[in-house]
Kinemage of the C-alpha trace (Angstrom):
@kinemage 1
@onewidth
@group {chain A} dominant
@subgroup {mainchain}
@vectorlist {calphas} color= white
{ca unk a 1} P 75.080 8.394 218.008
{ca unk a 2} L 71.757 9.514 216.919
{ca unk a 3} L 71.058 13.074 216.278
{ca unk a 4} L 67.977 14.524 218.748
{ca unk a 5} L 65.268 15.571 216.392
{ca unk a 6} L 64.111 19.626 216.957
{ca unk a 7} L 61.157 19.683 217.502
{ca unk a 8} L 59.423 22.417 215.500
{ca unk a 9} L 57.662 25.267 217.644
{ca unk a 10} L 54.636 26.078 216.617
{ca unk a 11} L 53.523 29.621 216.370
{ca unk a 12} L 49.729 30.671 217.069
{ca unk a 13} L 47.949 33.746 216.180
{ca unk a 14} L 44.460 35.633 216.742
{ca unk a 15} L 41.893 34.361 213.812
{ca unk a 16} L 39.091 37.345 213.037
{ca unk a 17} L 36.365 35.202 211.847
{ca unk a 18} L 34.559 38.504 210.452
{ca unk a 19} L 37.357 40.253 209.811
{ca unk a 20} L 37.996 43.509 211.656
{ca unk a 21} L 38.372 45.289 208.072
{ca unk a 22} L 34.529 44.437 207.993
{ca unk a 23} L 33.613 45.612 211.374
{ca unk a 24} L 34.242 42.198 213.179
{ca unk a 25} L 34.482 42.501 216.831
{ca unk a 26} L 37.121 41.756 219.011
{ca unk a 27} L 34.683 39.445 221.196
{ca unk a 28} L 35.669 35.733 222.293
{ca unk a 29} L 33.005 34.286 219.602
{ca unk a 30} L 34.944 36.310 216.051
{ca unk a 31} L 38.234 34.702 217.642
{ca unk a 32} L 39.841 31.335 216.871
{ca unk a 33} L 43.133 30.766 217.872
{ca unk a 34} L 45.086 28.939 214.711
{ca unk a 35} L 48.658 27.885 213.581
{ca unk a 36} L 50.051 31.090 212.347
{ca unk a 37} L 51.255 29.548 209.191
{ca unk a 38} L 47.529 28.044 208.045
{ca unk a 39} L 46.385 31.574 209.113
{ca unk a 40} L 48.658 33.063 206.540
{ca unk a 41} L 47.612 30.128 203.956
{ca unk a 42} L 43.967 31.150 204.783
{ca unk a 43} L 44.519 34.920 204.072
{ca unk a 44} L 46.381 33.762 200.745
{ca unk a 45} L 43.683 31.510 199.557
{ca unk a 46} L 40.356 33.542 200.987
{ca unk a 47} L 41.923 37.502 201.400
{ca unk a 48} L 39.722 39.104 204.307
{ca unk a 49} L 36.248 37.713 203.192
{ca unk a 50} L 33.846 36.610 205.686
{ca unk a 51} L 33.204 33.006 205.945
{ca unk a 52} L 29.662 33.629 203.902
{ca unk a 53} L 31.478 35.513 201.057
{ca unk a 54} L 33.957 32.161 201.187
{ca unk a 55} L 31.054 29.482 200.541
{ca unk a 56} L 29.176 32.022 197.697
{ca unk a 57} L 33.308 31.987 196.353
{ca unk a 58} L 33.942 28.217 196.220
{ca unk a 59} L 30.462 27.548 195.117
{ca unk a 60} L 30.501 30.038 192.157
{ca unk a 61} L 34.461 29.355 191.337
{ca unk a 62} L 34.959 25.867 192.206
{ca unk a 63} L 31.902 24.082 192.529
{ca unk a 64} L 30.076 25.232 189.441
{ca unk a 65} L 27.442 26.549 191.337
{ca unk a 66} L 26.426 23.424 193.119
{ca unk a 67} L 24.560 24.328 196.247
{ca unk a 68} L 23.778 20.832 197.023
{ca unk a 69} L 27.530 20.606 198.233
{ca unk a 70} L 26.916 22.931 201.475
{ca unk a 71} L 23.507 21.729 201.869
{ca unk a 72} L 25.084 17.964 202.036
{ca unk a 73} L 27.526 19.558 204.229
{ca unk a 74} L 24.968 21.304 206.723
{ca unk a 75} L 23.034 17.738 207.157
{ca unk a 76} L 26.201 15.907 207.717
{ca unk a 77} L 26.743 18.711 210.452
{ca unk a 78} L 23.019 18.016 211.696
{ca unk a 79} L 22.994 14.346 211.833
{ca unk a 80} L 26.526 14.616 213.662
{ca unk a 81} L 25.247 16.957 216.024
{ca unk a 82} L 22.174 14.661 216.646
{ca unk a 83} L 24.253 11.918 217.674
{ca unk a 84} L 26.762 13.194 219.613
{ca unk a 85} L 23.707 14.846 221.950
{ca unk a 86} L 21.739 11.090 221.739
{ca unk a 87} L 25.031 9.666 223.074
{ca unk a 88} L 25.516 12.104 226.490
């Protein structure tokens, strides 16, 4: 007889975007409800910066100071954008 897999549970918690340490509001837009364990990876990897201060880190620390990686990434966004609105 097979053994009935548990299913994990997961856990969610409240996300500041701009941290409250840094005056970020407690308003629906600075909140994003995430898995409570990549919350605490987050906090690990970026401490309480706001998400500007974590591109200027991985640029400067990991990306040799390669702007052309979040500029790539903001057209990518744009063009993605574009065609999801073309295709309403």
């Amino acid at each position: 007889m097979k053994k009935k897999k548990k299913r994990k549970r997961i856990v969610f918690d409240k996300h500041h975007i701009l941290p409250s340490s840094k005056n970020g509001s407690n308003e629906r837009w600075n909140i994003a409800i995430i898995d409570k364990i990549k919350h605490n990876v987050y906090h690990q990897l970026f401490k309480n910066r706001t998400p500007v201060e974590i591109i200027c880190y991985l640029v400067e620390y990991f990306w040799s100071g390669q702007w052309n990686y979040v500029e790539l990434a903001l057209e990518k966004k744009k063009s993605v954008r574009a065609f999801e609105r073309s295709s309403k």
